[in-house]
C-alpha positions in Angstrom: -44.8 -38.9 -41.9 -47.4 -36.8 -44.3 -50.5 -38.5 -44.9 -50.5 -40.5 -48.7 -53.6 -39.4 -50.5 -53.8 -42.3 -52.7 -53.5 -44.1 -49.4 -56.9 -46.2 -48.7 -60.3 -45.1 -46.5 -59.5 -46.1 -43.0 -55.8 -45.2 -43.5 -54.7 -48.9 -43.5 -52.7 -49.8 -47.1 -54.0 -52.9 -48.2 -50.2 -54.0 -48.5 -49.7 -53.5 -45.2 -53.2 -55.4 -44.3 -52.2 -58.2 -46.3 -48.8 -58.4 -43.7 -50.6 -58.1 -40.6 -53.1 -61.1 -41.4 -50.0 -63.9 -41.5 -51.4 -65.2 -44.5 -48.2 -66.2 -45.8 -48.9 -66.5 -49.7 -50.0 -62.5 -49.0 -46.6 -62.0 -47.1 -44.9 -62.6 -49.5 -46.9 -60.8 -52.5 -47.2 -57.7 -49.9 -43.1 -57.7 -49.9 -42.7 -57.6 -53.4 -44.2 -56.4 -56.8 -45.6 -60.0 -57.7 -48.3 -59.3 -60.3 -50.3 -61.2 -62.0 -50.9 -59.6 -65.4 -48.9 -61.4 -68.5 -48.0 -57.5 -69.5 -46.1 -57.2 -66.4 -44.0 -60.4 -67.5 -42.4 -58.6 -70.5 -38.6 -58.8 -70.9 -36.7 -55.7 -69.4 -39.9 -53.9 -68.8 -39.7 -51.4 -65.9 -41.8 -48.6 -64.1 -40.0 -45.6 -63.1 -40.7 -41.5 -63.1 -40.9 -39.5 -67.0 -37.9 -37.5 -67.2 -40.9 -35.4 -69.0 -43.7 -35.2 -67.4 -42.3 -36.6 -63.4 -45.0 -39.2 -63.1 -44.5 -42.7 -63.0 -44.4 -44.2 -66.2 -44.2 -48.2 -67.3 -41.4 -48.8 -69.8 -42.2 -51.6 -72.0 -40.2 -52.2 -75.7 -42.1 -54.1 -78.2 -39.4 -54.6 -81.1 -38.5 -51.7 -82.4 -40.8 -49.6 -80.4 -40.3 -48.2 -77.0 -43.6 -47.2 -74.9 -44.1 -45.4 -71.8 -47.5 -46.2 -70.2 -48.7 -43.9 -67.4 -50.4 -46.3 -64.6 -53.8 -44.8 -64.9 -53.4 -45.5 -68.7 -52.1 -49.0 -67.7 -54.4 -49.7 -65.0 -57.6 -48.5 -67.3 -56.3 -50.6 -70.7 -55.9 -53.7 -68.9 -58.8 -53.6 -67.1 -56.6 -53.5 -63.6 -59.2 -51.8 -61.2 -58.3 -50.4 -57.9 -60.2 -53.6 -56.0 -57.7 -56.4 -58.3 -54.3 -57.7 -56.9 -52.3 -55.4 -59.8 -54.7 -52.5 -59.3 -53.4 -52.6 -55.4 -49.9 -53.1 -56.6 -49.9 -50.4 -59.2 -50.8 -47.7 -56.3 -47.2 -48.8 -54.6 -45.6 -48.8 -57.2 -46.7 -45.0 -57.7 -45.5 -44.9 -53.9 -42.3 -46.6 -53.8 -40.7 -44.5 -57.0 -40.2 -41.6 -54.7 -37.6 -44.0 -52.5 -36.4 -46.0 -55.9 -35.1 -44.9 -59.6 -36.6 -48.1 -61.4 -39.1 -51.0 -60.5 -39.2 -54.3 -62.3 -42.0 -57.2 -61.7 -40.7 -59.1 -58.8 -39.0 -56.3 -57.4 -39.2 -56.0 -53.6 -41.1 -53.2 -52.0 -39.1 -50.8 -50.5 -38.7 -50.7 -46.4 -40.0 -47.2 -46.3 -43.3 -48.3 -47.8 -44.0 -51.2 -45.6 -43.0 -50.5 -42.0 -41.4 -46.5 -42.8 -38.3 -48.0 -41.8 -35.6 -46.7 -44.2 -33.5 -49.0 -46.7 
């Protein structure tokens, strides 16, 4: 397996340090995309890679209006830094759309990301 360059210093994915600790609340947010954000708890929103531009986008329609948010655009204006829960989260989710079409809040993550197992 190639080395991930949005992977962490140290090499270890804070997902995947979150497992290994047994902390079972972590467990389970390291095994799926739980986040905490009320933005990620919109009806049929959904991340998944711009037919346009081929990077990962999230999908959210407000009435009438449908808008695509890339996640540094996401992560910068709603203040969702690298070093917060849905920062962390927002970096798989980049990750896991090369293994998946579409990701929705409370997804699982996929094998390949936690253990490189495939699924």
């Amino acid at each position: 397996m190639t080395s991930d360059p949005s992977a962490t210093a140290g090499g270890t994915d804070p997902v995947e340090e979150d497992v290994a600790s047994g902390d079972a609340n972590a467990r389970d947010a390291s095994t799926h995309f739980h986040f905490k954000h009320r933005l990620f708890a919109v009806k049929g929103a959904h991340f998944a890679v711009s037919p346009a531009t081929d990077e990962p986008v999230y999908n959210v329609t407000m009435g009438e209006l449908k808008v695509s948010l890339t996640i540094p655009t996401l992560a910068a204006e709603f203040s969702l830094g690298a070093d917060t829960d849905d920062g962390r989260l927002l970096r798989v989710v980049a990750r896991s759309l090369r293994y998946v079409k579409q990701i929705r809040p409370g997804d699982s993550i996929p094998r390949e990301i936690l253990d490189g197992t495939s699924s």
